[in-house]
C-alpha positions, 0 to 999 in steps of 0.5 A, a space after each residue: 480540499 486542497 491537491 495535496 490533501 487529496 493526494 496524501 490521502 491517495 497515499 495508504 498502504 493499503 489505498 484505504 479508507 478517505 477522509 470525506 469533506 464532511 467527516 465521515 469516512 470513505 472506504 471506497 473512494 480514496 483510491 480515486 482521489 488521484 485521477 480527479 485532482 490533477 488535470 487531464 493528462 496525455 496517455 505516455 506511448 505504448 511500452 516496448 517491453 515484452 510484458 503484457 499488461 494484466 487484464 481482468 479476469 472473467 467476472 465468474 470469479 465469486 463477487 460476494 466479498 467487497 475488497 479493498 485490494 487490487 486487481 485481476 490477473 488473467 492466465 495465471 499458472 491454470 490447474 486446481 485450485 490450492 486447499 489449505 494445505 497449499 497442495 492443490 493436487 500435489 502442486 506446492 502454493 508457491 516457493 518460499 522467499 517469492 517476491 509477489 505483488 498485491 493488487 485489486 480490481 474493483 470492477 470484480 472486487 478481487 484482491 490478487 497477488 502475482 508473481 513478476 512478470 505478470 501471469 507467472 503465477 497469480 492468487 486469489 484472497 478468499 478471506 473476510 473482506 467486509 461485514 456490516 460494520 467494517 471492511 478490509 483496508 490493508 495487508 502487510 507482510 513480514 519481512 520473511 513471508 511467515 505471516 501476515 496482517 489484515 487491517 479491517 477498518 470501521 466503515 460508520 465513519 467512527 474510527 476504529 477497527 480491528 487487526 487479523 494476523 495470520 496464526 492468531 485466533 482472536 483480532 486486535 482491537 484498534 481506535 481511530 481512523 488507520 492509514 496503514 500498517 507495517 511489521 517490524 523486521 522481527 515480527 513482534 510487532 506492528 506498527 500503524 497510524 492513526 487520525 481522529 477525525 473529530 480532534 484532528 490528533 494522529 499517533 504512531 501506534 504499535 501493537 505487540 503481536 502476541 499479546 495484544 496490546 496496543 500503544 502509543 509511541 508518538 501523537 501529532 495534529 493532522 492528517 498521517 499516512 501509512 507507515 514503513 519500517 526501516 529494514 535495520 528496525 530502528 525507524 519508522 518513516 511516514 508523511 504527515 501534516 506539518 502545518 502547511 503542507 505534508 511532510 516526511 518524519 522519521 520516528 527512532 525507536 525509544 524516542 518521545 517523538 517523531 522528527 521532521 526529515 527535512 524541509 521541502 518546499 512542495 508536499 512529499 508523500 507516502 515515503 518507503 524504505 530501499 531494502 537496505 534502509 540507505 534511500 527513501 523513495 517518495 512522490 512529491 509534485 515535479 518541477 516548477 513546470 510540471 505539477 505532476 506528481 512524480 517519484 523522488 529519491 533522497 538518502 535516509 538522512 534527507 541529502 541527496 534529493 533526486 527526481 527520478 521520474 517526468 513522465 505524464 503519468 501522476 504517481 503516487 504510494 511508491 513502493 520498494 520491492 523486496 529486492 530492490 530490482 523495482 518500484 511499484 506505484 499507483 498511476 494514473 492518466 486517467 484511470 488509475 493503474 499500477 505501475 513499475 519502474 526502475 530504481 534509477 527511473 528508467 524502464 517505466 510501465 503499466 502492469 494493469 489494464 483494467 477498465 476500471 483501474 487498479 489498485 496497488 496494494 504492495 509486496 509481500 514475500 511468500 511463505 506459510 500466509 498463503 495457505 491462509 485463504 488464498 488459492 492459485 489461479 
C-alpha cells in the first residue's frame, strides 16, 4: 500500500475505519496510518502561545465504550455533571451558536468536544459507541447546531452500517464501507461516501433525513474520502481515485456525475470548504524537497493554488472552523495530535498532548444535540 493510499485513508471525517491489505475493514487503525508512513520527523520548537496544550484526563473516566472519537481534556468548566435537560444544577449546557471541537483520546476511549481555547469548557459523549456488530465512525453537525449524526459502521469487514440522528427514533440503514458524512446546509439531508471493498465501486450517496431513504447520486471506481457540503448548498467537494493518484471532485447538486477540480501532479487529500464557499483547503504533499504532507488553499474553481503551511509537521483531514478564524488538522511528528492553525498559515500549534495521540474529529456548532448524551466536564 503506496503513501498516498494510506494517507487518503487517514483522511475521514471522522478518522473511521481503514482499508486493510487484505480487505477486511480496520476500524481502529486508520488513524495511525499517518505517523507510520512518512519518515521520522524532527518535533517543531515549543509554541509561545499562551494556550496550554490539552492533556489526558484521569482514567476514572468510564472505559466501557469504544470510541472512534478524540481526545481528553483536563479542567474543563468543574461542576456537576449536565442530565438531560442540559440543567446540571441550574447551569445552562452550553450557549447556542458556540463553535466547539471534537476529538478523541483512545488511550481512555473518550470522545470529547471543547470549547477554544482549550479548558474553556469541555464535554463528554456518553452515547452508543460500539456493539458487537459495529462501531461509531463519524459525528457531523448542522450547520445551525439543532442536530446531529452518528455514523455507526460495520466492523466484519462486510460494509454496511447504520446512521442515528438526533430526535429521530429509528436509524438508517446504509451499505458499504462509509468514509464520512456531511449535512446539507438546510438540514434535509445527509450526504456520505461509500467503498465496496469487493468490486472497488464507490457512490456519493444521500440520505433524506425524515424519511429514510437513501440514494445514489454519483458512482465511481476506487477509494473516496469523507464528503463536505458546500456552505450555499450547491456542491459537494471529496478526494477520490482518479486512476493514479487521489484527486478532488466537486459534485453539483442535479448533476449525473461528480467532476474532476483540477489537475495536480501530487495527491490532494480530504478538501473542506471555508465558511463562505470561496476557498477549499486540502493536504496534499509539499514542495519538491519536502514530501511532507502540508496544508493548501485554492479558490472553489481550483486557481489560485497556494501552500500555506512547511512545518515538520505531516498533516492531514484539515478542517475549517465555523468562523473561519482557524483550521483544524490531524498532525503528526510521531504521535499523532490535533493541530491549529491560521487561514493564512501562521500561528501553528498543537492543541493535544495525549501519550497516545489524539484523534481529530471536526466542529460542531453547539445547540440542542448536546442535551443528547453529552455531559459538561
Amino acid at each position: 500500500m503506496d503513501t498516498f493510499t494510506e494517507l487518503r485513508q487517514l483522511a475521514d471525517d471522522f478518522n473511521g475505519t481503514g482499508r486493510c491489505r487484505h480487505g477486511r475493514a480496520c476500524p481502529l487503525g486508520r488513524e495511525t496510518l499517518l505517523a507510520a508512513c512518512v519518515p521520522p520527523l524532527r518535533p517543531t520548537s515549543p509554541s509561545s502561545s499562551p494556550t496550554a496544550p490539552i492533556r489526558r484526563v484521569s482514567r476514572s473516566v468510564a472505559l466501557a465504550t469504544l470510541v472512534l472519537f478524540l481526545g481528553v481534556a483536563c479542567g474543563g468548566s468543574g461542576g456537576a455533571k449536565q442530565n438531560a435537560a442540559g440543567d446540571g444544577g441550574g447551569t445552562a449546557l452550553a450557549p447556542d451558536g458556540v463553535s466547539l471541537l471534537l476529538y478523541k483520546d483512545p488511550a481512555v476511549s473518550m470522545i470529547f468536544a471543547t470549547q477554544l481555547p482549550p479548558h474553556q469548557r469541555d464535554w463528554e459523549f456518553g452515547g452508543e459507541t460500539e456493539t458487537d456488530k459495529d462501531l461509531l465512525l463519524a459525528i457531523s453537525c448542522t450547520p445551525d447546531g439543532k442536530r446531529a449524526a452518528y455514523l455507526m459502521q460495520s466492523i466484519d469487514g462486510g460494509g454496511g452500517g447504520r446512521i442515528k440522528i438526533s430526535g429521530r427514533s429509528d436509524p438508517i440503514a446504509i451499505s458499504g464501507q462509509s468514509s464520512g458524512i456531511t449535512w446539507a446546509p438546510d438540514g434535509s439531508k445527509i450526504a456520505l461516501t461509500t467503498f465496496d471493498t469487493q468490486s472497488s465501486a464507490d457512490q456519493l450517496q444521500f440520505v433524506d433525513t425524515q424519511t429514510g431513504q437513501v440514494s445514489t447520486v454519483a458512482s465511481g471506481n476506487g477509494p473516496v474520502g469523507p464528503p463536505r457540503w458546500s456552505p450555499d448548498g450547491s456542491r459537494i467537494v471529496f478526494d477520490a481515485w482518479d486512476g493514479q493518484q487521489f484527486a478532488i471532485f466537486v459534485y453539483r447538486i442535479g448533476d449525473p456525475a461528480a467532476s474532476k477540480l483540477k489537475e495536480r501532479t501530487t495527491s490532494a487529500l480530504a478538501p473542506d470548504w471555508s465558511p463562505d464557499g470561496m476557498v477549499l483547503v486540502f493536504a496534499a504533499p509539499g514542495s519538491e524537497k519536502q514530501a511532507t504532507f502540508q496544508l493548501y488553499k485554492m479558490n472553489a474553481d481550483g486557481s489560485d493554488e497556494t501552500q500555506i503551511t512547511s512545518s515538520a509537521v505531516a498533516k492531514a483531514l484539515p478542517r475549517w472552523a465555523p468562523d473561519g478564524s482557524l483550521i483544524a488538522f490531524s498532525g503528526s511528528v510521531g504521535d499523532l495530535e490535533v493541530y491549529t492553525v491560521k487561514p493564512d498559515g501562521s500561528d501553528e500549534r498543537s492543541l493535544t498532548d495525549i501519550p497516545r495521540g489524539a484523534r481529530l474529529g471536526g466542529w460542531c456548532i453547539s445547540g440542542p444535540w448536546l442535551t443528547e448524551n453529552w455531559t459538561s466536564k
